[in-house]
N, C-alpha and C positions, 0 to 999 in steps of 0.2 A: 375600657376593654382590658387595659393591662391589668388591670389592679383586678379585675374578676381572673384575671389569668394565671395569676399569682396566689389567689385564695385558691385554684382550684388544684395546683402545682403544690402546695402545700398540704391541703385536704388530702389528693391520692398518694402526697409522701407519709402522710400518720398512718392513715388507712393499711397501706400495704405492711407497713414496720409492725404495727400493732397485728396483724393476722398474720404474718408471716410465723410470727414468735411465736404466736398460741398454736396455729398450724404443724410448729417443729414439736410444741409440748405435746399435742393430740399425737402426733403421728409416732412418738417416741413412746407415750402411754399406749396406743394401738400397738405396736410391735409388739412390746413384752406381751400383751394380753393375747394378743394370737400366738407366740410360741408355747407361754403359758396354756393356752387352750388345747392347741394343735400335742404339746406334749401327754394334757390330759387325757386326750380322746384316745392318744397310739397307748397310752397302759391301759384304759379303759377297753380297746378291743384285741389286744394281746390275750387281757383274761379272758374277755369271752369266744376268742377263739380259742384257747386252750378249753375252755369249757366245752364248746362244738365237739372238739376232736374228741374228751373225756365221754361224751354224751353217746356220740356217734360210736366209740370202741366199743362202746359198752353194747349197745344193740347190737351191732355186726356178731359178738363174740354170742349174744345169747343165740341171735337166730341160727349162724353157722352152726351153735353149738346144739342146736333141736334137730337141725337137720344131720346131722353128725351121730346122735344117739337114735336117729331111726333108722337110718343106714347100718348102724352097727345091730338093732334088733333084728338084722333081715340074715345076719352070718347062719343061726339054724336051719336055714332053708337051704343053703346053696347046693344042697346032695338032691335035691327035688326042683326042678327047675318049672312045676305048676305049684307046688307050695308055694315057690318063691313068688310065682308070679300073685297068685291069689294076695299074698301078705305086702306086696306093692300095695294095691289097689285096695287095702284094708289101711296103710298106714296114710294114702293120698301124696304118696311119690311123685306122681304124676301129674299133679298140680300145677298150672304152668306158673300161679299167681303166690302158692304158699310152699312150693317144693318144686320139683324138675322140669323144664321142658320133653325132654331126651335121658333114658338111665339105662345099661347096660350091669353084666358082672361078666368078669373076662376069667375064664378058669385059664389056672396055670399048669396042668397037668396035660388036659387037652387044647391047650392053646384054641382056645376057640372064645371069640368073642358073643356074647347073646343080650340082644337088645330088646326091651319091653316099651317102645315108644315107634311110630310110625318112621318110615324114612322121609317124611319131609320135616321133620323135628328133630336131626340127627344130624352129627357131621359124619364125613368119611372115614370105617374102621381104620383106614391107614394112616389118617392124620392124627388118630388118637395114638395108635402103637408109635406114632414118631413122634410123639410128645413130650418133651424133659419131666415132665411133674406126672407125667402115667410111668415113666419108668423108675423116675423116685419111688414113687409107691411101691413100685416091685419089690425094691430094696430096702425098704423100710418101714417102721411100724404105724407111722402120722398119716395124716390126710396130706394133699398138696392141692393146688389150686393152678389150672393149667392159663394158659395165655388166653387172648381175645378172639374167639372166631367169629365170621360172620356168617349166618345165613339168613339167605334172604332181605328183609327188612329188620333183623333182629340181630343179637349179637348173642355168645354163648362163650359161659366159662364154666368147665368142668371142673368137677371136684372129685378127686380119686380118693378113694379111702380102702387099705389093703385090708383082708379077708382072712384072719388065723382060723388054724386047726389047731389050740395048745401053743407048739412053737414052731409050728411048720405054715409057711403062707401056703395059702390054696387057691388064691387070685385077686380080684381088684376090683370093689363097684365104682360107678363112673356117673355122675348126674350132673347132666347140663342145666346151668341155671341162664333165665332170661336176663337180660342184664336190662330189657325194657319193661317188664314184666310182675320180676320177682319181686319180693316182699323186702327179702334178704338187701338190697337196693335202693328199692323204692323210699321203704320206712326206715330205715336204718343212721342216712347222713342225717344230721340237725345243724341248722343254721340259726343263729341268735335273733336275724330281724332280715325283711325281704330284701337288705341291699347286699348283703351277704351270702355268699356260695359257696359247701362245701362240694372236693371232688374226693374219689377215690380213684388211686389206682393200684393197679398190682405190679409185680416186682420188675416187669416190662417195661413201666411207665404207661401203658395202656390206658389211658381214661375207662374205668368200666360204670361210673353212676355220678347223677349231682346232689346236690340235694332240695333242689327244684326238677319236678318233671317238665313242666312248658315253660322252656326255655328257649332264645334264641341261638341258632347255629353258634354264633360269634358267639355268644355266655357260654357256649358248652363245652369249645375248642380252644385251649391256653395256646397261649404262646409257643414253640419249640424250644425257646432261650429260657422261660421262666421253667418249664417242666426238667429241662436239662440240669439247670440251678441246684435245685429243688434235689435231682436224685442226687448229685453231686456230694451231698452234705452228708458228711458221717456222724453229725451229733442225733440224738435223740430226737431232735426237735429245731427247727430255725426258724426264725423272722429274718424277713428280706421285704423288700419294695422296690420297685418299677414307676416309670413317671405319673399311672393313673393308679397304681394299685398297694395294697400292704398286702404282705402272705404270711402263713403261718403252717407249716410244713411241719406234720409228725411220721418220723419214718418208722415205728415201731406200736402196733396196734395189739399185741401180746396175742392174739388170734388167729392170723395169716402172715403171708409176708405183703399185706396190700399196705399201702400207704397212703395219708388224707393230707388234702393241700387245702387251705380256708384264705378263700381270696375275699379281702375285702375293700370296696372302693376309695380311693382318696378322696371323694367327694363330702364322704361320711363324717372324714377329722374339718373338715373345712364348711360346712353346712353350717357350726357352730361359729368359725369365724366369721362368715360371712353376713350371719344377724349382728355378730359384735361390730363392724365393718359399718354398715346401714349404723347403727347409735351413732358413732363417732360422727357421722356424714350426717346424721343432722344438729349432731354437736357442733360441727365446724361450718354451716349453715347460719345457725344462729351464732358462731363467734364469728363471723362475716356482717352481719345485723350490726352486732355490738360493735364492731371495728366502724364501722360506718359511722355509726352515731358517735364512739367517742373522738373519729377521726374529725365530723364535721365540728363540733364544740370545740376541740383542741386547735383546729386548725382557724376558726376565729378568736381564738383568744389570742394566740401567738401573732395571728396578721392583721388583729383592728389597730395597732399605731403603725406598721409599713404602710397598712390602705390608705391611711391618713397621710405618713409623709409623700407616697407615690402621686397622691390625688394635688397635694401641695405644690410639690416639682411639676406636674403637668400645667397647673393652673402658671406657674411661673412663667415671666415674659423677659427677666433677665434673674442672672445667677447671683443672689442676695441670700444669706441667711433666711435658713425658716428655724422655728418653733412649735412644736407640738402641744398639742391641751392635753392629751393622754399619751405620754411619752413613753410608760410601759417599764420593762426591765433595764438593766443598765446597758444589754448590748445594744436597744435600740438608742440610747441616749447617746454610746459610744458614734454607730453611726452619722446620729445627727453631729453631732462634733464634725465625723469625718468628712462627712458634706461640704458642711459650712467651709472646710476648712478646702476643698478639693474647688468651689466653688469661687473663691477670690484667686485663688494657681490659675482659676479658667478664665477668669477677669482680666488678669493681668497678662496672661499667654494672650489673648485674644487682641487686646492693642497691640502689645508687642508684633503678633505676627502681620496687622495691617499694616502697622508702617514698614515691616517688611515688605511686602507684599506692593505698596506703594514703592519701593527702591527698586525692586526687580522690576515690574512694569515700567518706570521711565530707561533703564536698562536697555528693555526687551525694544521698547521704542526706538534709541539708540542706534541696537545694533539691526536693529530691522532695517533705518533710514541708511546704514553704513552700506547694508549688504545689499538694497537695492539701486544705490548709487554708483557700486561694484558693478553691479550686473548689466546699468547702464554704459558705464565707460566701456564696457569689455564687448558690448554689443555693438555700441558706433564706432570702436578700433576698425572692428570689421569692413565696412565702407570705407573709412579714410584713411587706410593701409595702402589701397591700390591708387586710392586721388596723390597720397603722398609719392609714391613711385611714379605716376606718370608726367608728373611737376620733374622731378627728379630726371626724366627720360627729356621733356621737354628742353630744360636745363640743360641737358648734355649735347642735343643735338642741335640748341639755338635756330630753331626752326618751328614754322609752325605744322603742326599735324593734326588735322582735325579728327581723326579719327581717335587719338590719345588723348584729346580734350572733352570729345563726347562722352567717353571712358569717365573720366573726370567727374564731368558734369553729371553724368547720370544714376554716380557714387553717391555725389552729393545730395542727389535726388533721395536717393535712399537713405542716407542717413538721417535727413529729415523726415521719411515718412517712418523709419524706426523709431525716432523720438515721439512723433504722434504717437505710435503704437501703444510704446514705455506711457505716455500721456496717460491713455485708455486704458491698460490694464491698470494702472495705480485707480483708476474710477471703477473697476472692475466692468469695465464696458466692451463690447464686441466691437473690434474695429472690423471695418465693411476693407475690403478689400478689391482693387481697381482690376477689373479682368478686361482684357482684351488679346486678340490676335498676335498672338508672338512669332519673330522671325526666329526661329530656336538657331539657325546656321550664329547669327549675327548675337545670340544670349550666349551662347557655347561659347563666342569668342571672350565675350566678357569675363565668361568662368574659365577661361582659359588664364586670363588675365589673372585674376582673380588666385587660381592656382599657381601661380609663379610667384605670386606678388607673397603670397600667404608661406609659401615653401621655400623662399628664400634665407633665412636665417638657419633652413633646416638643409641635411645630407642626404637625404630620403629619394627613393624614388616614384615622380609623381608624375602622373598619365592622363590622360583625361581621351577615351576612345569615344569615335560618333559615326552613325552611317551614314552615307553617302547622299542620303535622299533624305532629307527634315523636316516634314511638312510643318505649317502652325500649328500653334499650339492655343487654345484659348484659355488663358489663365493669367496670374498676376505676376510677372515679368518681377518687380523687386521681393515680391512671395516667394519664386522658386530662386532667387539667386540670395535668399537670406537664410531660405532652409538647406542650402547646398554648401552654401559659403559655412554655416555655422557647423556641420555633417564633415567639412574637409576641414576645417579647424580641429575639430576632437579626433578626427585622424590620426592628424598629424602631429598632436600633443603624444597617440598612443605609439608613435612608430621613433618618437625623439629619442628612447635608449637604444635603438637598433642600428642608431648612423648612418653609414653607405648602404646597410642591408634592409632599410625601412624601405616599405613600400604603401603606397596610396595612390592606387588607379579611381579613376572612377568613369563608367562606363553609358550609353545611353543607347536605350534599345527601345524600338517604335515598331507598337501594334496596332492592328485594328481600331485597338477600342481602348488604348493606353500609351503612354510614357511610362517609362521605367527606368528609373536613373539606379546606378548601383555605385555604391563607396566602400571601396574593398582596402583594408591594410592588414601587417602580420602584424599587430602592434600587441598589448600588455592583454589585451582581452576583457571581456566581463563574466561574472558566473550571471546562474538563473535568478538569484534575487536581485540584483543589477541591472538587470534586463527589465524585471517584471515592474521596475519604482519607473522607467525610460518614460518621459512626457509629465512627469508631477513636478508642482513649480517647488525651486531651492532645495531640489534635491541634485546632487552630485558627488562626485568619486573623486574631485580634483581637490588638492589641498587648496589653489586658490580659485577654485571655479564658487558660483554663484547660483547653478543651475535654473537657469531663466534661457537660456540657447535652447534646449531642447524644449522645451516646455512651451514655446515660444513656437518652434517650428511643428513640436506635434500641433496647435491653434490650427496653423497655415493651410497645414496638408488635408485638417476635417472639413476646415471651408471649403475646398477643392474637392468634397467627395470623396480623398484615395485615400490612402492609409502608410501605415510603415513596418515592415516586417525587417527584424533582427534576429542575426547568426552570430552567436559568438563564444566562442572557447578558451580558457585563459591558458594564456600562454603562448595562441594560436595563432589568434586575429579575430576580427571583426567585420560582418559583412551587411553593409544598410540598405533596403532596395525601398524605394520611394517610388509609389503609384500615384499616377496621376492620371483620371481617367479624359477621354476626346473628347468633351462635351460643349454644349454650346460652339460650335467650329461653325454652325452656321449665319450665326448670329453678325 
């Protein structure tokens, strides 16, 4: 399994390094040839939007300039206003498709204006007199071309052209052309190919034509930003571009003052990249292929002698020199060296650390036998501290007192049956513990005993408070006086730096359905992790404790059903309440 793991770890390491490189070659050859391209396509439609514009001027200039020379053949007529009218409607002035919508001539002697087209083909006399390019005309010898009006569904741009007498003007003719309609319009923009649009507009910026008729809204209406650009520019001519588009702006059409914008898509310089794009992608397809194949060849050549050593070292049952049949380059030869050579360190490490290994373990033995021998002595102190004081009492008062002897006697009792105990946990055996009926008045005394005998070496102040009323207790009599006894011990170990100010009460309070003994001192305290190890064997906080007391006593209290809840605060004290629940009292 490894050695396929290995071959396959090596395979998608050639594979990727071999594609990676040719991937940065393709992509760096793709780059140039798209700017490359992208450059040829924006000179490529420069010219031919200069072309458009040339194309485009050139017709605006002839058709303005036919309708220009019929307008002017109508000046003989203007002293006859049915001459005139006849000689319209002989020239086809009134054409809506090849000449006018709407024509007027406005004499200037009698200020009177006179229309020869209906009035729903006509803007209002008044918005023509407030026209800047009808009162150009008054004052000059050119045509003018007025701004954008609408009517109706239509749109209309007059064209003024003033009327001599010699060298006196005599008035003004006026012909609206369709701007949906006219010729002058329609046929006049050219465009190079269908993705391309030319517009015109006049010196307003007005959009008046495209040079597609069905168009959409959106293709017919620029921007406000590009059309502002656009008049912005004082050269003859500019290129600009926009994120979708290239423009090509001529402001000077040498025929009016209209101007032509030739917008053409970005899609157009990029159409060509984007077949160059598709080549490369299946260039790099098939250099993916080739990666593969030179990746799997190379990547067995380089790992049929590691397969070989790895398959070696698996098969091996201890760390010996191997040899290869196909040893391969000289780094795999180096390797095997290196093996060989890592493999007798691992020989020699390996004995060396079992007889280690063997030294600490009779060690551990040792101090196991030391520390459970400890934990014994310090346990049967317990008991024959108070047998020794009552000998001692006996002693003094040369008398017999049977009540001091029973004391005694019933010490010993116990210290024997903690030796069992000690017996049984060394076999890791459950010792059965002897329950019956306790007189608690006549046990208290004991612990009475017990707490004088124990607080005697110590300054401390020690209590031991009981009610008035004690009924039995069904439980194990040397049980509760070893969990209590070992509970006022660690007490009073924690209240020894406090001297006269040490305190250790312990209290006894009786429920319904419990005992509750409580062991209260202000001694050194414990934190929460202190707390939380409370009942696990040979753990403890004393430099010469053994931790078997507690551990010991937590056994006692589960046989009994109750439990042991701990308060404690450093620096504060500590407060131990021991449950013991009434059970079996009937028994």
């Amino acid at each position: 399994m490894e050695t396929k793991k290995m071959m396959r770890s090596y395979f998608f390491q050639i594979t990727a390094v071999l594609f990676i490189l040719i991937c940065l070659v393709i992509s760096a050859l793709a780059f140039t040839a798209d700017r490359v391209t992208i450059s040829r396509v924006e000179q490529q439609t420069e010219k031919q939007s200069e072309k458009s514009v040339e194309v485009s001027s050139n017709a605006l200039r002839d058709s303005v300039g036919n309708l220009h020379e019929k307008i002017m053949g109508l000046q003989l007529n203007v002293t006859n206003m049915k001459n005139l009218e006849r000689a319209i409607r002989d020239t086809n002035l009134l054409d809506i498709d090849t000449g006018f919508k709407s024509f007027f001539y406005y004499d200037l002697k009698t200020d009177k204006m006179t229309w020869f087209s209906s009035e729903d083909r006509r803007i209002r006399e008044s918005s023509v007199r407030r026209d800047d390019a009808f009162l150009q005309a008054l004052t000059s010898t050119d045509f003018h071309m007025s701004k954008r009006y609408k009517l109706d569904s239509d749109y209309l741009s007059y064209m003024y052209v003033p009327v001599r007498n010699g060298n006196e003007r005599v008035g003004v003719f006026g012909g609206g052309l369709s701007l949906m309609n006219s010729v002058v319009f329609r046929n006049s923009l050219e465009s190079f190919d269908d993705d391309t649009m030319a517009y015109l507009f006049n010196s307003q910026g007005e959009p008046l034509a495209t040079s597609r008729n069905l168009v959409t809204d959106q293709e017919r209406v620029l921007s406000q930003s590009v059309v502002d650009r656009a008049f912005q520019s004082t050269k003859p001519y500019e290129i600009f571009s926009t994120n979708k588009d290239m423009y090509y702006f001529a402001r000077d059409l040498k025929v009016t003052d209209w101007k032509i914008l030739v917008r053409t898509p970005r899609s157009v310089f990029y159409e060509p990249v984007y077949t160059t794009r598709q080549q490369y992608l299946v260039i790099a397809a098939l250099t993916l292929v080739l990666s593969l194949i030179v990746g799997y060849l190379m990547s067995r050549q380089l790992t049929a002698p590691l397969l070989e050593l790895v398959q070696k070292i698996e098969k091996s049952t201890t760390p010996q020199p191997i040899t290869l049949e196909r040893s391969g380059s000289n780094e795999i030869k180096t390797l095997v060296s290196a093996y060989n050579e890592y493999a007798q360190r691992m020989e020699h490490a390996r004995v060396e650390q079992l007889s280690q290994q063997q030294v600490i373990l009779h060690q551990e033995k040792l101090a196991s036998l030391g520390q459970l021998a400890a934990g014994i002595a310090h346990e049967i102190r317990n008991p024959l501290t108070p047998v020794k004081m009552a000998l001692q009492l006996l002693s003094e008062e040369k008398q017999n007192n049977p009540d001091m002897m029973q004391i005694a006697l019933s010490e010993l009792d116990r210290a024997n049956q903690l030796i069992q105990t000690m017996l049984d946990l060394s076999k890791n055996d459950r010792t059965t513990l002897e329950m019956t009926r306790i007189d608690m008045k006549k046990m208290m005394e004991k612990l009475t005993f017990i707490l004088e005998s124990k607080s005697h070496p110590y300054e401390a102040d020690c209590k031991i408070y009981t009610p008035a009323h004690m009924p039995p207790l069904y439980a194990s009599e040397n049980g509760l006086l070893q969990v209590l006894s070992n509970c006022i011990g660690n007490s009073l170990d924690a209240v020894e730096s406090k001297g006269i100010d040490g305190i250790c009460h312990v209290h006894l309070h009786v429920y319904p359905d419990q005992f509750v003994f409580i062991i209260q001192d202000n001694g050194v305290g414990m934190d929460a992790e202190q707390i939380s190890l409370i009942g696990q064997a040979f753990n403890t906080s004393k430099i010469n404790g053994n931790g078997l007391g507690l551990f010991m006593s937590s056994q006692i209290v589960r046989q009994h059903n109750g439990r042991i809840e701990v308060d404690s605060k450093v620096g504060v004290g500590t407060t131990i309440q021991l449950f013991f629940p009434r059970q079996g009292e009937q028994a």
